[in-house]
N, C-alpha and C positions, 0 to 999 in steps of 0.2 A: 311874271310867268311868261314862257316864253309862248309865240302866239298858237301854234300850229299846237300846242298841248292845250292852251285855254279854248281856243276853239274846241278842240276832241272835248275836252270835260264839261261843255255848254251843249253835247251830245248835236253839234252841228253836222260833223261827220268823223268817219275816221281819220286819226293823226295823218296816216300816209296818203289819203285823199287829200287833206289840207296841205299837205308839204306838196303835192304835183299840181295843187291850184294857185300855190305861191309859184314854185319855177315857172308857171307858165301866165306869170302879171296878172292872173284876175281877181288878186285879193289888194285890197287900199288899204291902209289906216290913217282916218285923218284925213282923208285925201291923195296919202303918198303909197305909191306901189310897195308894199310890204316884201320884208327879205326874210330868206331862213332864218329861224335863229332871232327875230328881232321880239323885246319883251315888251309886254302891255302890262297896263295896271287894271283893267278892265271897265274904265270910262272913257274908251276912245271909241269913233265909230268906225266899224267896219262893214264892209260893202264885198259882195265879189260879184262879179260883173257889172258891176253900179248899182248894185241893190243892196239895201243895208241889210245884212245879216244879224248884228249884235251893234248896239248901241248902251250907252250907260242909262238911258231916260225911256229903254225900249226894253226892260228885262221880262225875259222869259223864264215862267215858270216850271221847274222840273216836272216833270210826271213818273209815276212810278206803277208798279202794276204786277195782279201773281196771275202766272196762266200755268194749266192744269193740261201738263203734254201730256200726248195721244202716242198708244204704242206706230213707231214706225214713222214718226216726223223727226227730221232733222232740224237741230238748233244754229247750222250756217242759213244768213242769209241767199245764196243760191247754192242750185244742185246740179254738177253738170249731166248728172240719171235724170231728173226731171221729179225727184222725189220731194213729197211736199215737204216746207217747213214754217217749223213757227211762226216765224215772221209774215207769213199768209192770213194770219190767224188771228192778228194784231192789229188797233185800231190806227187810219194813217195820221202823220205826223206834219206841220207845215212848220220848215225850219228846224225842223229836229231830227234825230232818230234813236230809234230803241238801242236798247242796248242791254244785253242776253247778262246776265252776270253770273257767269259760270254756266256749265254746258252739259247735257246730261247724252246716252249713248243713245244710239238710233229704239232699241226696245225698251229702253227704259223712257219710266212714263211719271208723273206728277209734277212738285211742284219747281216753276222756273220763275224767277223771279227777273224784269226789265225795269228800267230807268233810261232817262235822257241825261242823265248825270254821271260822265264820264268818271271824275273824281271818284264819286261814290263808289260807282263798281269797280272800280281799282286797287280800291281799299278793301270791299267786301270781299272783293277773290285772292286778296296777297294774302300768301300762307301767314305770316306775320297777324294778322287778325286773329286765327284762332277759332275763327266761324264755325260753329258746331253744326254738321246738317246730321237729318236723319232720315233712315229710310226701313220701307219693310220690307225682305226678303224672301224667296221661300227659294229652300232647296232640299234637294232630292234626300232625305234621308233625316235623321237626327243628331243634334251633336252632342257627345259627352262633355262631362262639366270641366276638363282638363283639356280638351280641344278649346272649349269658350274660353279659358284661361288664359289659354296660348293665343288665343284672338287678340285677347286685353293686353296681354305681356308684350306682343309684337313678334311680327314673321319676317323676313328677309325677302322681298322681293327682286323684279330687276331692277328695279331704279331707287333699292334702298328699305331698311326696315319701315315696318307701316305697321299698325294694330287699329284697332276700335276703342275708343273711349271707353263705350258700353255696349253691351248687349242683352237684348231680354229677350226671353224667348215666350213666344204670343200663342200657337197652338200647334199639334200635330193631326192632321187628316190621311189617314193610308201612307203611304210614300211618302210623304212632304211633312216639314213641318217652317214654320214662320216664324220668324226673328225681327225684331228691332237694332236698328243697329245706328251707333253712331261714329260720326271721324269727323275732327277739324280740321280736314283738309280735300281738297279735291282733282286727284292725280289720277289720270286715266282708266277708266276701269277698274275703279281702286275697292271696292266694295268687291267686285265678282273675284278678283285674283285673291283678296284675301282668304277667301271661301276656298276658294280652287288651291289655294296655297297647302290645306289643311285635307284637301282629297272630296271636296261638296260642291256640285255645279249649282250654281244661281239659273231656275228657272223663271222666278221673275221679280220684279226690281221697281219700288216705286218709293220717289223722293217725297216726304213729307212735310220736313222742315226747312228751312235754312236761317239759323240764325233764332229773331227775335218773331218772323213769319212763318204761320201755321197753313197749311193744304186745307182751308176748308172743305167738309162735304157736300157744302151746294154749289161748288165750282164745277162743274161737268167738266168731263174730257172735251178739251181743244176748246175751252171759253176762259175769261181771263175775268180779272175784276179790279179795279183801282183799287188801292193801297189808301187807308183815308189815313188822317192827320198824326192820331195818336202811332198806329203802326208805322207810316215814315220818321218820325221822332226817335221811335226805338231802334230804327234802321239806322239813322245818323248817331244814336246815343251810342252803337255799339263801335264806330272805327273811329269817334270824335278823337281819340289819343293817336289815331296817325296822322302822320305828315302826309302829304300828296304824295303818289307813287309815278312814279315816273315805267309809261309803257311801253 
């Protein structure tokens, strides 16, 4: 594997941070100034600035973690508004870093799931996975069983047909009524335009699921909680049939 991807997938940093720490000689392998492009097997030591980063006899163990977003935080690590995000919220890391896997809108609120495992999230967010998320909706009115249909069957959007796996519908209060919804995919926006595609504004929007990890209720907004054994197991159990993705 080439270095500046196995460094990104040891959640050391980003790929394109590794590539401008190699142009500019502070990464070693072995001792030797590492070049773009040059492959490891993942028992050489590495160093940048003379400090070892990743050694074969020095392995670091992933971390994984569900944090329960807050309406109005952003999921970039900075904001040139000065708007909080996630990554504020997150416990810090020495030699590592989070890593968001998949990204939800500025009002949209629940479950987001990090790792320090480049790899993994690579996997979890390529469409190719199939990763079912789900979420609950509420919009402005009611939909007929022939609108839900046309959810299921698929709409035409800008950037191509899209539909829901499933939908259920959970209750109605005055004006609103609330949906379950699901899609194995996660393309901008893609839950509110489906809505909007069919004539219904999404007024509000919270991720439940992703995958084989569930939004507990004792996760408070803007607190997080490690991911223990059996639920990271189901997380690797679900993309062990892909190859590494190249980002």
């Amino acid at each position: 594997m080439r270095l500046q991807k196995y460094l990104a997938s040891m959640g050391i940093a980003s790929r394109r941070k590794i590539e401008h720490w190699i142009r500019n000689e502070r990464i070693t392998v072995n001792g030797r100034l590492a070049k773009l492009g040059v492959k490891v097997s993942g028992q050489e030591i590495i160093k940048k600035d003379n400090q070892i980063i990743l050694c074969d006899n020095v392995k670091i163990a992933h971390k994984h973690l569900i944090y329960n977003k807050r309406n109005d935080e952003i999921t970039t690590r900075k904001d040139p508004k000065n708007r909080k995000t996630v990554f504020e919220s997150l416990p810090r890391l020495d030699k590592q870093r989070w890593i968001s896997i998949g990204r939800l809108d500025l009002t949209t609120t629940g479950l987001l799931l990090f790792t320090t495992d480049g790899d993994l999230a690579n996997k979890l967010m390529h469409p190719s996975s199939g990763i079912i998320r789900k979420y609950l909706t509420r919009i402005s009115g009611k939909a007929s069983k022939s609108e839900i249909d046309l959810l299921k069957t698929g709409v035409m959007l800008s950037d191509g047909l899209a539909s829901f796996s499933d939908v259920k519908f959970m209750s109605s209060k005055k004006l609103n009524s609330w949906y379950e919804v699901s899609l194995n995919e996660g393309r901008n926006h893609e839950v509110k335009r489906l809505w909007e595609k069919i004539g219904y504004k999404v007024s509000k929007l919270k991720r439940i699921s992703f995958g084989p990890i569930n939004l507990l209720r004792t996760i408070k907004p803007g607190s997080y909680v490690c991911i223990n054994n059996s639920g990271v197991k189901t997380l690797y159990d679900s993309v062990k049939n892909l190859s590494s993705i190249e980002r």
